[in-house]
C-alpha positions as CSV (number, residue, x, y, z in Angstrom):
1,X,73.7,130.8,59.7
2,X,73.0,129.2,63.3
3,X,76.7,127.8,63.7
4,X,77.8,131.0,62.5
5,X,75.8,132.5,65.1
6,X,76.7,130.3,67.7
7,X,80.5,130.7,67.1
8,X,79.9,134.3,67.1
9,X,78.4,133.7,70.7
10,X,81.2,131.5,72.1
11,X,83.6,134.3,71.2
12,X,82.1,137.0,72.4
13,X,81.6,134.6,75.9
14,X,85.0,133.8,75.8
15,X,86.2,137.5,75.4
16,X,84.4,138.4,78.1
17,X,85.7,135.2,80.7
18,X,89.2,136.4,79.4
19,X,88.2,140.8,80.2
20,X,87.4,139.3,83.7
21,X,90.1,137.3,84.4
22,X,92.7,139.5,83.4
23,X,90.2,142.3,85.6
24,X,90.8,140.0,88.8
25,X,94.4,139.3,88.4
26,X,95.7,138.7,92.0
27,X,92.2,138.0,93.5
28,X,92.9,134.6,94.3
29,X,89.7,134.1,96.5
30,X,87.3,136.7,94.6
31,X,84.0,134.5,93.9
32,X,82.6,136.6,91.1
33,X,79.6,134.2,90.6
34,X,75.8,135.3,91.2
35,X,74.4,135.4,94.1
36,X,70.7,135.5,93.9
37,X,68.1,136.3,95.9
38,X,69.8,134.6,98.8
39,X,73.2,136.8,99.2
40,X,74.4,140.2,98.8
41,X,77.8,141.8,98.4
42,X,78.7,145.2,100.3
43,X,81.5,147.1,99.1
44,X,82.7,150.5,100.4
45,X,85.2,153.0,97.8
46,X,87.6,156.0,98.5
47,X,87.1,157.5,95.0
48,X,89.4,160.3,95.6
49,X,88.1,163.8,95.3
50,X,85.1,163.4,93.0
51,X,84.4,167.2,92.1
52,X,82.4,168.5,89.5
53,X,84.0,171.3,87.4
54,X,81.9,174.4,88.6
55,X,82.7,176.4,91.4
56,X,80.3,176.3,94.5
57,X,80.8,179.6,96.9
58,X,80.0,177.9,99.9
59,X,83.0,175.3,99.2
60,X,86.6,175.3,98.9
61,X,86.4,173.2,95.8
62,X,88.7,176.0,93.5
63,X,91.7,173.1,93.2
64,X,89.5,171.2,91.1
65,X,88.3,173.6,88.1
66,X,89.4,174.1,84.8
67,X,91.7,177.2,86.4
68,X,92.3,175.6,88.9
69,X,95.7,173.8,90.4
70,X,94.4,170.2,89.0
71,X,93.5,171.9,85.9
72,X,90.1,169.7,86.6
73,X,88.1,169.5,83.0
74,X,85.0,168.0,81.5
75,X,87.1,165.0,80.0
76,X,88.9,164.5,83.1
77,X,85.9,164.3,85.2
78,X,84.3,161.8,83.0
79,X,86.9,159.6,82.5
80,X,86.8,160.1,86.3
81,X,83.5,159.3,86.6
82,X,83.4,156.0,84.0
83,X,86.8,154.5,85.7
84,X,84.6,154.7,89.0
85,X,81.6,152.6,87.6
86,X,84.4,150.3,86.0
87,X,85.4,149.5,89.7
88,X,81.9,149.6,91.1
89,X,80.5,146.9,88.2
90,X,84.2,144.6,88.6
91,X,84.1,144.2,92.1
92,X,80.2,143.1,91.9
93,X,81.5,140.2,89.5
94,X,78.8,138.7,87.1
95,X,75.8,140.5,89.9
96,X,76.2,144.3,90.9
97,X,77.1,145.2,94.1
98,X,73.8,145.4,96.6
99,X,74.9,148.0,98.3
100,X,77.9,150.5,98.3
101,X,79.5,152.6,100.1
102,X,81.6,155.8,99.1
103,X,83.7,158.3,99.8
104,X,84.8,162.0,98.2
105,X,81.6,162.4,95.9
106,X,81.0,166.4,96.3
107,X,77.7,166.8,95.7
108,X,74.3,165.3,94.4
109,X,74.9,166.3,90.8
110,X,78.2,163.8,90.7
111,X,76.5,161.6,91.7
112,X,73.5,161.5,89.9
113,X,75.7,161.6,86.7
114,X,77.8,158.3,88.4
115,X,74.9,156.6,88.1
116,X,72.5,157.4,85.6
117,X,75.2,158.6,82.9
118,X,77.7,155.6,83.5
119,X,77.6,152.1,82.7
120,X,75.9,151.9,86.1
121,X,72.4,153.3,84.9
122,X,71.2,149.8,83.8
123,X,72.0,148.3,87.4
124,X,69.4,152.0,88.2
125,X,71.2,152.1,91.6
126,X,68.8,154.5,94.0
127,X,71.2,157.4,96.2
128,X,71.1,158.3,99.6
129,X,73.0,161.4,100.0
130,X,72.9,164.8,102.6
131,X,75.3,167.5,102.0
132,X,77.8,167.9,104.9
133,X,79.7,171.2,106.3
134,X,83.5,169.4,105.7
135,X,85.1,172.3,104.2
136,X,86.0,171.2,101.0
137,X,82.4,169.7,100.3
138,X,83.3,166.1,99.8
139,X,80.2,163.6,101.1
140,X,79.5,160.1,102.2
141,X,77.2,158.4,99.8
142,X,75.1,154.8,100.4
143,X,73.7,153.6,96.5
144,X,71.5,150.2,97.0
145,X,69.5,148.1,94.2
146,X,65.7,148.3,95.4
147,X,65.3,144.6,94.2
148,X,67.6,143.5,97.4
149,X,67.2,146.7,99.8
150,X,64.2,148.3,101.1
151,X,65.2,151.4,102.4
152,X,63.1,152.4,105.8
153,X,65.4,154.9,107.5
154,X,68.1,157.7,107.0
155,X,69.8,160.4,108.5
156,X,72.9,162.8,108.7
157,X,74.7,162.5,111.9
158,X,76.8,166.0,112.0
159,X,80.1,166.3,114.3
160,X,80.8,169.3,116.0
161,X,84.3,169.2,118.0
162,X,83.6,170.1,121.6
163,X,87.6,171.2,122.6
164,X,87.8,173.0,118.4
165,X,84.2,174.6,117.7
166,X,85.4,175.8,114.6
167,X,86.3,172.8,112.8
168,X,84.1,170.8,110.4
169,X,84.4,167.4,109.2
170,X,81.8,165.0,107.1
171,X,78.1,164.1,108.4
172,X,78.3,160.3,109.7
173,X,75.3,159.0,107.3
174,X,72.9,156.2,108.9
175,X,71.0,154.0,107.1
176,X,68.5,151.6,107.9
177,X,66.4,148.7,105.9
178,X,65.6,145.7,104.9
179,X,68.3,143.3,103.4
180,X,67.0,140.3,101.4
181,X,63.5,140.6,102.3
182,X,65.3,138.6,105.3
183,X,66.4,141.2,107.8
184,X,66.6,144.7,109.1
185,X,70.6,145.8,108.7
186,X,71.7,149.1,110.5
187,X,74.3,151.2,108.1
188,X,77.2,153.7,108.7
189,X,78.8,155.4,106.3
190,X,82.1,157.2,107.5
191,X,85.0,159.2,106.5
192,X,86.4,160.6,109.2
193,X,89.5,163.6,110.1
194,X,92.3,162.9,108.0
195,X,95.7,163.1,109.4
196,X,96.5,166.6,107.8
197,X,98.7,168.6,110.1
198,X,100.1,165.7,111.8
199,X,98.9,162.2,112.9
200,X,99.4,162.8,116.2
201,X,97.1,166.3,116.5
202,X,94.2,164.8,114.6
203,X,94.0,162.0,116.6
204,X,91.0,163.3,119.1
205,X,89.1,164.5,116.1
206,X,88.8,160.6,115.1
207,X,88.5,159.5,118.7
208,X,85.7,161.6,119.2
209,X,83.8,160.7,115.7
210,X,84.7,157.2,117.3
211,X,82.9,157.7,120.1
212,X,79.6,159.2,118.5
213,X,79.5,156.2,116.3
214,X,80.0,154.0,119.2
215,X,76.7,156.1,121.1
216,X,75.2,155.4,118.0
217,X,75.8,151.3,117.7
218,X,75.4,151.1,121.5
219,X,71.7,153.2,120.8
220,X,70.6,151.1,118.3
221,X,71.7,147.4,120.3
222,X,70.1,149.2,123.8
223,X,66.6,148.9,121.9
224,X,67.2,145.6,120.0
225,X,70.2,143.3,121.5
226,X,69.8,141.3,118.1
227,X,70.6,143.9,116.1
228,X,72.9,143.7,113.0
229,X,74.9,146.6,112.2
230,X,77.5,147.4,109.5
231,X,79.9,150.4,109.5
232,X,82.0,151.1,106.7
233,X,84.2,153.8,105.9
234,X,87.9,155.4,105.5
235,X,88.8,156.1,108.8
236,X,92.2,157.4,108.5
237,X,93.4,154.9,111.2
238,X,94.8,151.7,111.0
239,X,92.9,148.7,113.1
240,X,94.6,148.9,116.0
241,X,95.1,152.5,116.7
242,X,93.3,154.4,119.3
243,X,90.2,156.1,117.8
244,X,88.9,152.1,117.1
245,X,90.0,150.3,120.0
246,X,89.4,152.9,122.9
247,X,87.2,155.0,120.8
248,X,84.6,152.6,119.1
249,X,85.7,149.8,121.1
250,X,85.9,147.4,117.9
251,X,87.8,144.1,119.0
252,X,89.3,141.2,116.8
253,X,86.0,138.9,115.7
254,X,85.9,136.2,117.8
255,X,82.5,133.6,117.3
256,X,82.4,133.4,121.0
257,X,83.0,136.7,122.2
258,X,80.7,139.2,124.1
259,X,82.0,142.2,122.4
260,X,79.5,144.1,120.8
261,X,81.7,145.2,117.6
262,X,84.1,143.0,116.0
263,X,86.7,144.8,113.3
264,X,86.9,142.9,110.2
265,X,89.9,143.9,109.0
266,X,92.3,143.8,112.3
267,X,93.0,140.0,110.9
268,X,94.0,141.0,107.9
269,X,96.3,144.3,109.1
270,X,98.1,141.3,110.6
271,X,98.8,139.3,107.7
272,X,100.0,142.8,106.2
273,X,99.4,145.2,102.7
274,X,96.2,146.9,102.8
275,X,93.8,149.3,101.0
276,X,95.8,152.3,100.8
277,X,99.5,153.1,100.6
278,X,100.8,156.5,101.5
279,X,104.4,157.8,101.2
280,X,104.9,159.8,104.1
281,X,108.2,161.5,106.3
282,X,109.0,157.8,107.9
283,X,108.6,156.0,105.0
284,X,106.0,154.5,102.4
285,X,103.5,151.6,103.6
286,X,100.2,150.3,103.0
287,X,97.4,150.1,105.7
288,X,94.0,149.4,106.4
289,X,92.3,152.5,107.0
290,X,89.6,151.4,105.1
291,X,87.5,149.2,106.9
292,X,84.4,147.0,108.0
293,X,83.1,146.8,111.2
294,X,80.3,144.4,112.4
295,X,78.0,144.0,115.2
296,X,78.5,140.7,117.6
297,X,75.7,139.0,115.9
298,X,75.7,139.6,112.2
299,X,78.9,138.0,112.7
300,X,77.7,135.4,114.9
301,X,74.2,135.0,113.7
302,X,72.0,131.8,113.5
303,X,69.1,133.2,112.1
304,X,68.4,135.3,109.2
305,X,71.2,137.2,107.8
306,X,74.6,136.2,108.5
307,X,78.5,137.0,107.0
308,X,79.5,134.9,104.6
309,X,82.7,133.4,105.1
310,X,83.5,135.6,108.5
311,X,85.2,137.8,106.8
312,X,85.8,140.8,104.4
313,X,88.2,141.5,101.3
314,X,90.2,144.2,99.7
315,X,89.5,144.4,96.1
316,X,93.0,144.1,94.6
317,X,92.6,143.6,91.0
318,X,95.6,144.2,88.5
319,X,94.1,146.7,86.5
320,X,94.0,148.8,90.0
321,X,97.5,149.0,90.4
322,X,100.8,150.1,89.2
323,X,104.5,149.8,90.2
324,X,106.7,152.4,91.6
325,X,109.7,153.4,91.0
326,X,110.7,150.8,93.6
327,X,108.9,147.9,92.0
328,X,105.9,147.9,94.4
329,X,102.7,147.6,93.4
330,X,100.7,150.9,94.1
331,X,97.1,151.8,93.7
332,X,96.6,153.7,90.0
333,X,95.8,157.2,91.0
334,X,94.3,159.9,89.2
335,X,97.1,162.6,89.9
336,X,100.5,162.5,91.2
337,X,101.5,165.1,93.4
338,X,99.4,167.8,91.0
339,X,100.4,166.3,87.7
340,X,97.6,164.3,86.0
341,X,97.9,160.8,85.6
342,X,94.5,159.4,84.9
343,X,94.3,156.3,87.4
344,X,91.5,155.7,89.7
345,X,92.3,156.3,93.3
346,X,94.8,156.4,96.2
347,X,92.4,154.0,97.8
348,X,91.4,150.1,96.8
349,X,87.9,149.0,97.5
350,X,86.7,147.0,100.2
351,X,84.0,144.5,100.6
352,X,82.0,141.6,101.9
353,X,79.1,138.8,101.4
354,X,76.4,138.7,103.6
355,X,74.0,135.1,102.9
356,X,70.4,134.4,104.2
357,X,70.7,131.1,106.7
358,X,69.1,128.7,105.3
């Protein structure tokens, strides 16, 4: 009975080290060990329209119902929702995520059935969420493990366009806490204007969300120099456009710079692909609109809390992608065009390790 027993185990084991290999196909430097009490892992996700089934007046949400153009439905919203977790718990490797980031959830009820009617509900993830006035209702959302994050602070930061009163866009959410029972880290969660009727008319509307985040970092560093500040988010720009270099002033990290805010991701726009491919009227690319940026001295810290590795990842596992008719590999969406296809996003997931010096 014992050997039995133990064979039983070793299969089951080795099942399981096969399900996560073939999971992280492609991931050539994904470290999916533990990491303790010592380290955390910070990912951000652009799940892509997240929307409940039920129509809310005060939203223009009527694409995804069951009348709708999406034909939206309970089963589609749940496989939805489980495909989500999938991601979430695969990207945290054999320890869940600390901390994470997302983009498109609707309101507090998706969320609250992400994770407490999902696989997540064992890792009992805790929410941070405020309603924004974006028109279609889609949210920023922070979820953290209480055993790694002691939350101290949070608001909603809302945007209101000075030269176009009447547009709305998402709340920029701010978070503050404890990281590790090491350090105090400063949070933002974005998503900011898309380029919807044309890159080059939106681009003001993300300068100027730019700049309040940038009054925001340079608030926050004015009372404590030492300060270590995270923003995360979809910002519908690519590295080196102008709502992150003139706008939030984030540079290329540099260990002996004296910039305040160093862009994590401008290294890797160089070496090319990205985080999200879109087929537009010049063409079909990826890009890096989803990004990490860092303050001068998480990045160049020698005390406390620090980045591990200097850097940050895209989360480019097989099971996340598909090939086009042109032999790329594409992220797996959830519909094309308005034809359901049952895939996960338009968007991969981001993220990065932050360690306790020892």
């Amino acid at each position: 009975m014992n050997s039995l027993i133990i064979s039983l185990l070793f299969l089951v084991l080795g099942f399981i080290s096969f399900a996560q290999s073939a999971n992280t196909r492609l991931l050539t430097d994904f470290d999916d060990n533990p990491r303790g009490r010592k380290a955390a892992r910070i990912m951000f996700y652009n799940v892509e329209n997240l929307f409940d089934t039920k129509h809310d007046t005060l939203k223009y949400d009527q694409q995804f119902l069951p009348e709708g153009d999406y034909r939206w439905d309970k089963n589609k919203y749940w496989n939805k929702q489980k495909k989500i977790a999938q991601v979430i718990t695969a990207v945290g490797g054999w320890e869940m995520p600390a901390i994470v980031g997302l983009a498109e959830i609707e309101n507090k009820h998706t969320l609250i059935n992400l994770c407490y009617n999902t696989q997540l509900k064992s890792t009992n993830y805790q929410t941070v969420h405020h309603e924004s006035p974006d028109r279609r209702g889609i949210d920023v959302v922070f979820l953290y493990r209480r055993e790694k994050f002691i939350l101290l602070f949070d608001s909603a930061i809302s945007i209101r366009f000075p030269f176009d009163t009447t547009s709305r866009t998402r709340d920029i959410l701010y978070v503050k806490g404890v990281l590790l029972d090491a350090d105090t880290i400063h949070f933002v969660v974005t998503h900011w204007p898309s380029k919807y009727g044309g890159a080059f008319v939106t681009i003001p509307k993300r300068v100027y969300v730019a700049q309040q985040i940038r009054k925001l970092t340079d608030s926050i560093i004015s009372i404590n120099s030492n300060a270590k500040i995270i923003i995360m988010g979809d910002l519908n720009d690519a590295p080196d456009e102008e709502s992150l270099i003139i706008g939030l002033k984030a540079v290329l990290p540099d260990s002996s710079s004296n910039n305040t805010l160093f862009n994590l991701m401008l290294p890797l726009s160089k070496a090319g692909k990205g985080s999200h491919f879109y087929k537009g009227p010049t063409g079909a690319e990826w890009n890096y609109i989803d990004q990490f940026v860092v303050s001068r001295e998480l990045f160049q810290a020698k005390r406390r809390i620090c980045l591990r590795n200097s850097k940050a990842y895209v989360f480019k596992a097989s099971f996340l992608l598909e090939q086009n008719e042109s032999g790329l590999d594409i992220p797996f969406r959830t519909y094309i065009g308005r034809k359901y296809h049952g895939g996960f996003s338009d968007h991969l997931p981001i993220y990065l390790d932050v360690e306790v010096l020892k």
